[in-house]
C-alpha atoms as one frame of an Amber mdcrd trajectory, in Angstrom:
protein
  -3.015  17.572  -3.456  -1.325  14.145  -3.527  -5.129  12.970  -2.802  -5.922
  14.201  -6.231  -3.169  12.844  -8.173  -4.451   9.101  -7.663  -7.982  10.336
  -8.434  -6.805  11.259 -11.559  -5.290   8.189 -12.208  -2.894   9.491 -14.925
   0.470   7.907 -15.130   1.953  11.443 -15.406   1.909  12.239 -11.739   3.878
   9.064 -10.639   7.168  11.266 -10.875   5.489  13.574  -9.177   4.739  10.644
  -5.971   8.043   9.647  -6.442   9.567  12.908  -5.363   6.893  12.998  -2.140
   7.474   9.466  -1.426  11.645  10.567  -0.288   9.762  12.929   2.319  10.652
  12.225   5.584   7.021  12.410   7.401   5.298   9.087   7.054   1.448  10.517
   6.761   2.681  12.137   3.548   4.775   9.457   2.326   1.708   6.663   3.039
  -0.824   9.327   0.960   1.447   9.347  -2.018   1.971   5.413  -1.663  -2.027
   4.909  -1.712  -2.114   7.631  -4.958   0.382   5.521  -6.756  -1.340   2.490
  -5.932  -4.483   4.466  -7.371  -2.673   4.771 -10.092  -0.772   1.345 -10.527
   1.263   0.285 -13.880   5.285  -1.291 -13.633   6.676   2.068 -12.639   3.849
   2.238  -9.275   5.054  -1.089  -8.633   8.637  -0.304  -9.289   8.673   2.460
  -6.741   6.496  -0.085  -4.207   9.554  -2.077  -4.192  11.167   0.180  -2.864
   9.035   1.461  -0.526   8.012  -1.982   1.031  11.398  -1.108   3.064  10.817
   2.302   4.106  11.160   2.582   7.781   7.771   3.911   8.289   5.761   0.223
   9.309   2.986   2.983   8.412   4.474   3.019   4.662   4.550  -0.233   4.010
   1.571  -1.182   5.544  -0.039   1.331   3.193   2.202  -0.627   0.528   0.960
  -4.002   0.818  -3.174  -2.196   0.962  -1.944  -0.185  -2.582  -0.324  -3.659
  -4.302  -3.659  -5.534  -3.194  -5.427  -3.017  -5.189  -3.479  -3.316  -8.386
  -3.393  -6.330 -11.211   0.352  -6.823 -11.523   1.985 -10.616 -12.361   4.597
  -9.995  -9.122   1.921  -8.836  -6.809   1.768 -12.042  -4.575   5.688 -12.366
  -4.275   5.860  -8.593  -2.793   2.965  -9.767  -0.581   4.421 -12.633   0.507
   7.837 -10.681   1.610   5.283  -8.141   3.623   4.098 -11.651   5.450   7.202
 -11.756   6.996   7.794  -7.932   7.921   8.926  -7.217  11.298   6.181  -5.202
  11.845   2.794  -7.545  12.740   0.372  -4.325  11.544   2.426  -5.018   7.640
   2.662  -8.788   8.069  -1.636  -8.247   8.771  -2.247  -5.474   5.883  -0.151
  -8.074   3.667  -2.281 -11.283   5.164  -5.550  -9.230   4.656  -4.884  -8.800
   1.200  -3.806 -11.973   0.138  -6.532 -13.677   1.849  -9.422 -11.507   1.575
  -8.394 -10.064  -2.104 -11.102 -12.222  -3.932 -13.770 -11.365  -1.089 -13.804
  -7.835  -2.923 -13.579  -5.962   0.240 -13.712  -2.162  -0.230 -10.285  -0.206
   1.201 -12.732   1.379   4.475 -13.986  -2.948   5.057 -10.032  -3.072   4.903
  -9.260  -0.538   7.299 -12.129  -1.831   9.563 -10.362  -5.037   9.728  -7.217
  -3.665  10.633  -8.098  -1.898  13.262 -10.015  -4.575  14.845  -6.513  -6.478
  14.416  -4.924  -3.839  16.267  -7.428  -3.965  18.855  -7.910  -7.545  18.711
 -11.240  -7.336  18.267 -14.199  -9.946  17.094
């Protein structure tokens, strides 16, 4: 369900994420972080503000992938706060964006690369 509210991409459902992003299980929270981001606009970027302290490193890793995907003029200042996230998996998922953003890397290229950070791999 949350799954489909990004693919619809109407600004509608971002109360909607807004509600499931106070949830207390991180797999749900991340999904409705990546439909807002789907979704974008000042109010998805709003609630990202937020979010980028949820205590989930999960969350706001998912945050910094759903900002990277969105055309917003304060984009590269929340990115640059995820640098410095406790959390290396965020500080990477925040690096990745801002250095790979104009390579036009897909969000599964994205996820490959993360994992491979994880695992330091090649």
């Amino acid at each position: 369900m949350v799954y489909i509210l990004g693919e619809l991409q109407d600004t509608r459902a971002l109360d909607a994420l807004k509600t499931i992003m106070a949830e207390d299980d991180p797999y749900l929270v991340s999904e409705a972080v990546r439909a807002a981001g789907k979704i974008g606009g000042p109010k998805a970027m709003e609630q990202f503000q937020i979010m980028m302290h949820h205590p989930s490193f999960m969350v706001r890793g998912e945050v910094a992938l759903a900002v990277g995907e969105m055309d917003h003029p304060n984009k590269d200042d929340l990115l640059n706060q995820l640098l410095n996230d406790t959390s290396p998996y965020v500080a990477n998922c925040a690096y990745l964006v801002l250095n790979y953003s104009n390579v036009n890397l897909n969000r599964k290229e994205m996820q490959k690369m993360r994992f491979c950070y994880a695992k330091r791999c090649d």
